[in-house]
GULUMTI-261765 format. One record per residue (C-alpha): residue number from 1; residue in one letter; x, y, z. Coordinates in steps of 0.02 Angstrom, whole numbers. Example, Ala and Ser with C-alpha at 12.3 -4.5 7.8 and 13.67 -1.06 7.14 Angstrom:
% GULUMTI-261765
<atom 1 A <615 -225 390>>
<atom 2 S <684 -53 357>>
This chain:
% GULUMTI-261765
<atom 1 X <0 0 0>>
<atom 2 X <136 118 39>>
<atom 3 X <213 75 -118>>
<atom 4 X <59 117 -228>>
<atom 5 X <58 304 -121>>
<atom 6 X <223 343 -155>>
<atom 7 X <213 295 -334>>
<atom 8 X <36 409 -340>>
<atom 9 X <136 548 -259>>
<atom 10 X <269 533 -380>>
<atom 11 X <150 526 -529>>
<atom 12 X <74 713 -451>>
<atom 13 X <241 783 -413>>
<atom 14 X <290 739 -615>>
<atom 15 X <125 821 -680>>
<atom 16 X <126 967 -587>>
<atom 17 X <300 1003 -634>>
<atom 18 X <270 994 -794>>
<atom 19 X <125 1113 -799>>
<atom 20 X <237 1237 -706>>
<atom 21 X <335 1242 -850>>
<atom 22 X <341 1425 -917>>
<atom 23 X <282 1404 -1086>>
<atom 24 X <323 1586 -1117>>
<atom 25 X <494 1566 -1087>>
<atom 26 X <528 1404 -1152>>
<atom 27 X <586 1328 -1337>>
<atom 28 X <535 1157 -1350>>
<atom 29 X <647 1101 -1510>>
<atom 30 X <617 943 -1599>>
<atom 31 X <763 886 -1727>>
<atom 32 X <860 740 -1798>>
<atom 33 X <1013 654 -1689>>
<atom 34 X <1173 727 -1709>>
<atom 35 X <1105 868 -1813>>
<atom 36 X <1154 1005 -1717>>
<atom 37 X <1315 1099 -1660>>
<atom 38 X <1250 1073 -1499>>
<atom 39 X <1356 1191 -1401>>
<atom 40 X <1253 1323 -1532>>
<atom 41 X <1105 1280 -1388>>
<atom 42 X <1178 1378 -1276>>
<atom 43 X <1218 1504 -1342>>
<atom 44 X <1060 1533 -1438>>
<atom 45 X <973 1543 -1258>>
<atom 46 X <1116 1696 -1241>>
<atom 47 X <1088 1783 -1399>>
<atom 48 X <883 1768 -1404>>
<atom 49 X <888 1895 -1226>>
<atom 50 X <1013 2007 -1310>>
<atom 51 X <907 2017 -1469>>
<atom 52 X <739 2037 -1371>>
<atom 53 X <779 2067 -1181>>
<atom 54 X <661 1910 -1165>>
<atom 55 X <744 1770 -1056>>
<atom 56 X <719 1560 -1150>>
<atom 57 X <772 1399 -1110>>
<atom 58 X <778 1265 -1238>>
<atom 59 X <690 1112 -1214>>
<atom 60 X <794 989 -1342>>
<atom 61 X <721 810 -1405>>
<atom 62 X <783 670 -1537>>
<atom 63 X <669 585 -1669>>
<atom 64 X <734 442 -1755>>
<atom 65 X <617 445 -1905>>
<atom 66 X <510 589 -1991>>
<atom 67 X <320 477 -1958>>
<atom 68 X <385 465 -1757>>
<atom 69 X <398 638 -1757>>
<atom 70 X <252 681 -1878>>
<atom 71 X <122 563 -1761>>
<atom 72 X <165 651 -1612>>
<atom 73 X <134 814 -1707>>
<atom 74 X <-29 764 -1806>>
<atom 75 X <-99 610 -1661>>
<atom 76 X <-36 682 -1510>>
<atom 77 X <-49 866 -1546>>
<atom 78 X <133 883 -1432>>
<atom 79 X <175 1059 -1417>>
<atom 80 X <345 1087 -1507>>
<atom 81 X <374 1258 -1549>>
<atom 82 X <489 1193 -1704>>
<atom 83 X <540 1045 -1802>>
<atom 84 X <653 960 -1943>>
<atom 85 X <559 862 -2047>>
<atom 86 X <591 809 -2249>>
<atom 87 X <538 889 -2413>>
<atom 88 X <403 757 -2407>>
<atom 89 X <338 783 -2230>>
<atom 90 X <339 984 -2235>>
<atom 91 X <230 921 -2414>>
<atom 92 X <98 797 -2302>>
<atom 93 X <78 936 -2162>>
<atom 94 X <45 1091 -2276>>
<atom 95 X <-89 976 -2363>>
<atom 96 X <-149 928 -2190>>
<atom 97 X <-127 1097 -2125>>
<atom 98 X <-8 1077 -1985>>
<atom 99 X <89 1218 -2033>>
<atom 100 X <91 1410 -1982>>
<atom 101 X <195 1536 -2087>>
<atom 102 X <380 1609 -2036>>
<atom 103 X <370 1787 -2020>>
<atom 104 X <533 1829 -2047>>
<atom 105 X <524 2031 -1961>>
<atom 106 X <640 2010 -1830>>
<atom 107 X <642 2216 -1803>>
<atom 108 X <808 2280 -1750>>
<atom 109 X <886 2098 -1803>>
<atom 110 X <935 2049 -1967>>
<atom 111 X <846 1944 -2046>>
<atom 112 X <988 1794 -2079>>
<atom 113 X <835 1680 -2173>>
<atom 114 X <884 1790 -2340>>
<atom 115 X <1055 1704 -2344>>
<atom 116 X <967 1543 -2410>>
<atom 117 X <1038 1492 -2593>>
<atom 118 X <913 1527 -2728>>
<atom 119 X <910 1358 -2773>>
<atom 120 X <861 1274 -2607>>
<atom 121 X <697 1412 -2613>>
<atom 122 X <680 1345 -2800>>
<atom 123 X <693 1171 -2725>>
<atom 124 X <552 1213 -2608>>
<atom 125 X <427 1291 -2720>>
<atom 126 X <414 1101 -2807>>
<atom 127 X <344 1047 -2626>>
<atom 128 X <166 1021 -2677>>
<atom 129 X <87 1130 -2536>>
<atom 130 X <-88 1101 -2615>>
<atom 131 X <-74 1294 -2651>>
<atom 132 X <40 1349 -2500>>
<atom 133 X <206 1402 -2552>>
<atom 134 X <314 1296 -2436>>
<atom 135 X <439 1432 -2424>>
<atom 136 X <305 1547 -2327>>
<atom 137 X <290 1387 -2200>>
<atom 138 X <484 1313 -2181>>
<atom 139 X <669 1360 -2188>>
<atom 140 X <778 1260 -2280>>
<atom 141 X <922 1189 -2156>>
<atom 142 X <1045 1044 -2222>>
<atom 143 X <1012 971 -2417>>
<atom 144 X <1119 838 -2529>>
<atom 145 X <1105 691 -2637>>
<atom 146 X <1092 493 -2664>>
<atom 147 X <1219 386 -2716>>
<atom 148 X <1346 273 -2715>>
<atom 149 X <1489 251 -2583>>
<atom 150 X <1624 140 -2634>>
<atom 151 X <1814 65 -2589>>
<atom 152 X <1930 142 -2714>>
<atom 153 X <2031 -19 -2709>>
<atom 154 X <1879 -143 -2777>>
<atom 155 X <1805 -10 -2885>>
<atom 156 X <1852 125 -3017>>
<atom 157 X <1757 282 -3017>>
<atom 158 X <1708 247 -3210>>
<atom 159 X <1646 83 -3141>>
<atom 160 X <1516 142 -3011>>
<atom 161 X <1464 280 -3123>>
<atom 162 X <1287 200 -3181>>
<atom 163 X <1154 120 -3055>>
<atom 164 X <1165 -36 -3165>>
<atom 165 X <1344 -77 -3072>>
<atom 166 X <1215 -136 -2943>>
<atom 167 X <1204 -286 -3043>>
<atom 168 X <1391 -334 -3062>>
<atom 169 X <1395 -497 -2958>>
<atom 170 X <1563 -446 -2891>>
<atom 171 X <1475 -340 -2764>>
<atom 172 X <1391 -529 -2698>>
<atom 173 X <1395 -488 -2505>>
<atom 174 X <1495 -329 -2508>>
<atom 175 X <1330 -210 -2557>>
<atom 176 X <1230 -111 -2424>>
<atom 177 X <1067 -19 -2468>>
<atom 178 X <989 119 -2370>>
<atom 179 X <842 48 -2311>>
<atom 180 X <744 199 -2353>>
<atom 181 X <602 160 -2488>>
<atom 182 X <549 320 -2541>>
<atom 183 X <747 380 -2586>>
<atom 184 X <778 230 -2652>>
<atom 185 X <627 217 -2762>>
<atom 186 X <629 391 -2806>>
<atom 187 X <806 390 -2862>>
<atom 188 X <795 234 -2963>>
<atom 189 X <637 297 -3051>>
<atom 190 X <745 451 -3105>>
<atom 191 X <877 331 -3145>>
<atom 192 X <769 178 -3253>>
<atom 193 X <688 330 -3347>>
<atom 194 X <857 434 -3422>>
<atom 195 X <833 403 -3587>>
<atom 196 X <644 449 -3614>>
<atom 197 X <708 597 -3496>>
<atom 198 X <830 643 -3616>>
<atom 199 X <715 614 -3767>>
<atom 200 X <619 723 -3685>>
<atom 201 X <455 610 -3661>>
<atom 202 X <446 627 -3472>>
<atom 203 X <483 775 -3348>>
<atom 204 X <612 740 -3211>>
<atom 205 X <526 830 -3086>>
<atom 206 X <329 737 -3117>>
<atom 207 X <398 571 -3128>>
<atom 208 X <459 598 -2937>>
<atom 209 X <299 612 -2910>>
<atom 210 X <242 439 -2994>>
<atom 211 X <192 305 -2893>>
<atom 212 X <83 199 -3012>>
<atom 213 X <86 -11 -2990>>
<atom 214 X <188 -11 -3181>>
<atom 215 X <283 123 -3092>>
<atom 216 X <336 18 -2956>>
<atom 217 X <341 -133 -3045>>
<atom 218 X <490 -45 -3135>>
<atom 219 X <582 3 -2971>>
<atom 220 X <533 -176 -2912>>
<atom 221 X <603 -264 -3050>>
<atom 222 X <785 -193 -3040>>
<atom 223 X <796 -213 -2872>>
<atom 224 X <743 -393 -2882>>
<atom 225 X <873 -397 -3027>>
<atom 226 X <1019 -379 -2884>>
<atom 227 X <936 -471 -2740>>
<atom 228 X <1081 -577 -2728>>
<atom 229 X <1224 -448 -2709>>
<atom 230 X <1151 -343 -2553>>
<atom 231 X <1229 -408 -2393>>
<atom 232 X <1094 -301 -2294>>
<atom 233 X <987 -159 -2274>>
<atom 234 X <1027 -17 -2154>>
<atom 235 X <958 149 -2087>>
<atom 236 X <1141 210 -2018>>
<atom 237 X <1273 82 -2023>>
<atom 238 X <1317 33 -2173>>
<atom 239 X <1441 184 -2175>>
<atom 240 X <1557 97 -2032>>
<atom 241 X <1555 -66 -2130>>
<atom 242 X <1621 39 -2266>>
<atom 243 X <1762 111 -2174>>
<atom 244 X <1792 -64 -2080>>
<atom 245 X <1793 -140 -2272>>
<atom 246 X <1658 -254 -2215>>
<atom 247 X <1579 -188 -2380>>
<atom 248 X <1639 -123 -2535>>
<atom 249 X <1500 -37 -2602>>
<atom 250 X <1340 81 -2525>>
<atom 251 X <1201 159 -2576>>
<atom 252 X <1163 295 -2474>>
<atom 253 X <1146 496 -2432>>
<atom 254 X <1303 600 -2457>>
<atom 255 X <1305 652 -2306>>
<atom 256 X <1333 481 -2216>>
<atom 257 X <1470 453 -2373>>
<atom 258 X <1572 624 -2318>>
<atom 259 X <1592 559 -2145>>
<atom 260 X <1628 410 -2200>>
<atom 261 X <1767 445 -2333>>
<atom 262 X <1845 546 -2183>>
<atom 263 X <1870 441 -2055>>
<atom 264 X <1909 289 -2181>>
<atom 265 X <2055 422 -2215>>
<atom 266 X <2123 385 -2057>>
<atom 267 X <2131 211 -2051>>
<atom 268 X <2217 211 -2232>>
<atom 269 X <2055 136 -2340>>
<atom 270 X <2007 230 -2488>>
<atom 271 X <1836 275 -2500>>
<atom 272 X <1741 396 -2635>>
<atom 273 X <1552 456 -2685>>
<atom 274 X <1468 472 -2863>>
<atom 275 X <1289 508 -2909>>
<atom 276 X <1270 391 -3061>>
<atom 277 X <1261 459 -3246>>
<atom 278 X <1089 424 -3231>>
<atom 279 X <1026 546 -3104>>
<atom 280 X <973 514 -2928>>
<atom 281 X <874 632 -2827>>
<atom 282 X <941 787 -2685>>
<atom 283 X <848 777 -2531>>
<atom 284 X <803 921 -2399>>
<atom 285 X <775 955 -2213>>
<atom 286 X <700 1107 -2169>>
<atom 287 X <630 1216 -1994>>
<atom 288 X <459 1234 -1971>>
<atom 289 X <325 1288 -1842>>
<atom 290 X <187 1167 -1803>>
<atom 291 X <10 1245 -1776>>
<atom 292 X <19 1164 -1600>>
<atom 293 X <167 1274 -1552>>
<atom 294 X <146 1385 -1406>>
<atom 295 X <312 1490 -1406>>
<atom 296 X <300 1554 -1613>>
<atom 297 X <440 1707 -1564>>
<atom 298 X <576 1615 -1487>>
<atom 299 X <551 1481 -1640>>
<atom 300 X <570 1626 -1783>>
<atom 301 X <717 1703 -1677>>
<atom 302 X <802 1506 -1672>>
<atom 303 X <775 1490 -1870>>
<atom 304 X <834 1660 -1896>>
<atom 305 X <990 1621 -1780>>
<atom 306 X <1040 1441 -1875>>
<atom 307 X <1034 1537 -2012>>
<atom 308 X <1187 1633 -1978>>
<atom 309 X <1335 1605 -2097>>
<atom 310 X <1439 1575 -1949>>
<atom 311 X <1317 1428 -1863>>
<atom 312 X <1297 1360 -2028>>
<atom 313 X <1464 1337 -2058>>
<atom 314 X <1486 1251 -1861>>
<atom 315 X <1347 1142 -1909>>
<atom 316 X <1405 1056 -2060>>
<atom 317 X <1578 1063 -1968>>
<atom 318 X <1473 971 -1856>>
<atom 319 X <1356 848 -1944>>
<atom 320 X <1436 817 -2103>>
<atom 321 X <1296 869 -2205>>
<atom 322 X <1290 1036 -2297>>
<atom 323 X <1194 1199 -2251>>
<atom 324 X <1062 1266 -2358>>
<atom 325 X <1130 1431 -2315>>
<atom 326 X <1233 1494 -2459>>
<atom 327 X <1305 1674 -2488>>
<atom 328 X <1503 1743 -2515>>
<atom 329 X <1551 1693 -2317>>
<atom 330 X <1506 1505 -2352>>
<atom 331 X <1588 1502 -2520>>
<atom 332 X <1739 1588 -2449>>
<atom 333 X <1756 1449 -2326>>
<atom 334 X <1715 1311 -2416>>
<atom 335 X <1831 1323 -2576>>
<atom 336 X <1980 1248 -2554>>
<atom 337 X <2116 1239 -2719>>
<atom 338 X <2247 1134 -2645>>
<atom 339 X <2091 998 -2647>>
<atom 340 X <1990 994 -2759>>
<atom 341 X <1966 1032 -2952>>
<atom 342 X <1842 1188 -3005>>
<atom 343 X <1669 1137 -3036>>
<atom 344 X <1515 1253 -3088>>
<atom 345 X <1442 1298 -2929>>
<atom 346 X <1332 1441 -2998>>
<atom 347 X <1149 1373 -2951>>
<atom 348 X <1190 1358 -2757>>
<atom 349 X <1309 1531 -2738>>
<atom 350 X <1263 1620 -2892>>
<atom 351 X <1355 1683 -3046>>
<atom 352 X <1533 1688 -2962>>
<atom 353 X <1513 1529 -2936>>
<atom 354 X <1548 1454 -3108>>
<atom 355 X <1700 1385 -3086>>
<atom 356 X <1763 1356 -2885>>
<atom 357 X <1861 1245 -2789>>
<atom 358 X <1717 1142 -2710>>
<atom 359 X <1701 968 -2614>>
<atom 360 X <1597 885 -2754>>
<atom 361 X <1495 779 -2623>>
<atom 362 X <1448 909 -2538>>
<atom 363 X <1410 1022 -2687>>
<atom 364 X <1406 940 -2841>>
<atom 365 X <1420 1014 -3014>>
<atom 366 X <1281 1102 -3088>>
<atom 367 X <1293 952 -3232>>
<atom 368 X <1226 830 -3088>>
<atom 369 X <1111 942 -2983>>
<atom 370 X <1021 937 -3153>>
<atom 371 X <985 763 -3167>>
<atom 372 X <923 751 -2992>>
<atom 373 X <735 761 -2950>>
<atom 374 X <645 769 -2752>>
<atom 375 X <578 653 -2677>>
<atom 376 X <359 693 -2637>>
<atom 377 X <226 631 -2525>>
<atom 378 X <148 488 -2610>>
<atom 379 X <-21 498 -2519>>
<atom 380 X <-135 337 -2544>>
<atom 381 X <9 261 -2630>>
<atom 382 X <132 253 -2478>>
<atom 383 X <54 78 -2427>>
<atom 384 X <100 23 -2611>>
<atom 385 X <287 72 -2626>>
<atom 386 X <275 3 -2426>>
<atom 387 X <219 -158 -2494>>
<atom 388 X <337 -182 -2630>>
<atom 389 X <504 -138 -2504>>
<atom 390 X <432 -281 -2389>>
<atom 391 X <440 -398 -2562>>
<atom 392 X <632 -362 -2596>>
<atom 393 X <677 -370 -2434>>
<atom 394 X <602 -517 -2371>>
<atom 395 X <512 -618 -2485>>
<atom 396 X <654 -605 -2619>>
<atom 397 X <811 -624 -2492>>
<atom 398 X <976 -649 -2580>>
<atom 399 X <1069 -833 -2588>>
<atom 400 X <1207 -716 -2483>>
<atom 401 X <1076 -700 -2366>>
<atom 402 X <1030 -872 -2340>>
<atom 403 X <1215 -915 -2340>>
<atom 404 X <1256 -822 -2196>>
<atom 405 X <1101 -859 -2097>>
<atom 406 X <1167 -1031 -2107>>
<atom 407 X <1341 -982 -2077>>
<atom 408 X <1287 -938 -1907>>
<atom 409 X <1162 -1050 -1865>>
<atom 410 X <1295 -1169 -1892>>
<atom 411 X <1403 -1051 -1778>>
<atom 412 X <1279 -1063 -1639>>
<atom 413 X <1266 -1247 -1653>>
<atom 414 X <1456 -1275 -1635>>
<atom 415 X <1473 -1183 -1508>>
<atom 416 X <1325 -1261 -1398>>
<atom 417 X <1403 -1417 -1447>>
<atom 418 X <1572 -1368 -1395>>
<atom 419 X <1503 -1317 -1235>>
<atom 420 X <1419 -1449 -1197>>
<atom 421 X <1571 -1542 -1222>>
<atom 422 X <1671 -1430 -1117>>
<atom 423 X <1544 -1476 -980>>
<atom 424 X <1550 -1662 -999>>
<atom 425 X <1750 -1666 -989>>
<atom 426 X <1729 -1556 -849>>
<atom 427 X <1637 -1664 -749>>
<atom 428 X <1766 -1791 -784>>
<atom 429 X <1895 -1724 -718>>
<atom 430 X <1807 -1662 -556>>
């Protein structure tokens, strides 16, 4: 009985500190893992009461995956006062109205949201708002592509320069995929389609928005067509078994392929990152404010402050992935001759851009930003692509697959066996 008071009294104790919470005062931010500077936290808190004389304290929470995050938002009506979600989400919430605009007066403070390239705000008008502009509703904040990671000593860069190197069986048991459905598929449909692009039959920007069964029949049918190469499907490791050369060959987001060519560096194994011939897709994150949010100033003013060449430049420092921010202070820091070879630049930093020193996987050439589409909310057709991604990845598992599931079942049974033995000679001697 005592027990059941004290765990009563504890359940009051938590629910009236949380109401005392000063709403007011507090930021309740909502973001990826490791997507943050997070020392920038801080020091936000700092430079919101020297902006506004207002005092805030940051309330700061993880979400693994954009539908945890978006169910809390839409089925639990949580009260974050700003979030990260995808192109595709910020689509699926301005549809569904979850969404407030950014009013980006900040009165005495500048207004740092201008310093976002031209072609991320191009990239966000082809968010199908159903007739809200999704650049009135979210802020572009990190941005890059799909494609393919690979070990420099199994693989030229001429080699891994078309999707259909997917198909080479010498990647049997050295291939990861991302086990994200809607890059994959959208990048593949981009891919499968180059030559009626090119002929000019279909649009690279409506077919990303194609989710018909021939549609994914197509998708479906390549994949299937290189079941027996993938070693596994991963949401965040494959890049380690790249650098541990536990896998030769990735398909994933260029972000997770920068951090990985970097610290493969310093172990000695050569890693590198092309988006195929074929085009691929570039995918976006951006800040917005939910309609449930209760503290709308502090979550302009902590837009506004990411936005600052300076924290943009810590961030992707940081993360790995690249800022949407753009402008002369990011170029200036970013170009490095010793490096890398000039590429045209122009459509992220404008017309001085045409021909700069840049990191290609972080900012690749104009060339291959123009083969790449966006991935879209698929509405009633999400269960369908959902469907087919269950097929490849379990009905069709690869002989590899199989293979090693018996590799260690055999494992396991050798070493009960051994034990057992151990036991038994054990015994004997006692």
């Amino acid at each position: 009985m005592k027990k059941l008071l004290c765990i009563a009294l504890a359940g009051i104790l938590m629910a009236g500190s949380a109401s005392a919470i000063d709403r007011e005062h507090t930021l309740k931010v909502y973001n990826w893992s490791d997507y943050i500077d997070e020392a920038l936290i801080g020091e936000f808190e700092k430079w919101y009461e020297e902006q506004t004389g207002e005092p805030v304290k940051i309330v700061y929470q993880y979400f693994d995956i954009n539908e945890t995050m978006l169910s809390k938002i839409t089925l639990g009506h949580e009260d974050y006062d700003v979030i990260c979600p995808s192109e595709y989400v910020i689509e699926k919430m301005l549809r569904e109205d979850y969404l407030i605009p950014i009013d980006r007066d900040f009165g005495d403070t500048p207004n740092y949201i201008d310093n976002i390239s031209p072609f991320i705000i191009h990239k966000f008008n082809q968010i199908d708002g159903s007739g809200k502009n999704a650049n009135d509703y979210s802020v572009g904040y990190m941005w890059g592509t799909v494609g393919l990671l690979y070990n420099t000593k199994h693989a030229t860069k001429e080699e891994v320069s078309t999707w259909y190197t997917l198909q080479d069986p010498k990647w049997a048991g050295k291939l990861f995929m991302k086990d994200a459905f809607r890059d994959v598929y959208t990048a593949l449909r981009v891919a499968l389609n180059r030559d009626r692009i090119d002929a000019g039959e279909l649009d690279t920007e409506k077919i990303c928005f194609d989710a018909s069964d021939e549609d994914i029949a197509q998708v479906e049918a390549f994949l299937n067509s290189f079941r027996d190469n993938i070693s596994g499907w991963e949401a965040d490791f494959g890049k380690e078994r790249m650098t541990q050369e536990k896998a030769w060959l990735n398909l994933t987001w260029s972000g997770d392929a920068q951090w990985a060519i970097d610290e493969a560096e310093q172990v000695g194994v050569g890693l590198d990152f092309v988006v195929p011939k074929e085009g691929s897709i570039v995918f976006l994150d951006g800040w917005v404010i939910p309609k449930y949010a209760k503290n709308i100033k502090a979550a302009r003013y902590f837009i506004n402050f990411l936005c600052k060449p300076e924290n943009a430049l810590r961030n992707m420092e940081e993360i790995g992935y690249v800022s949407c921010v753009g402008g002369p202070e990011i170029l200036e820091a970013m170009v490095d001759e010793e490096k890398f070879e000039p590429i045209d630049a122009s459509y992220f930093f404008g017309p001085e851009a045409t021909a700069v020193a840049l990191n290609p996987i972080m900012y690749p050439s104009a060339e291959t930003i123009s083969r790449c589409g966006m991935m879209h909310d698929n509405g009633d057709r999400t269960q369908a692509l959902l469907d087919m991604w269950t097929r490849v990845k379990g009905d069709n598992a690869s002989t590899f697959t199989y293979v090693l599931i018996g590799v260690v079942i055999a494992a396991l049974l050798a070493g009960y066996l051994f034990s057992k033995m151990r036991k038994k000679k054990g015994h004997r001697r006692h």
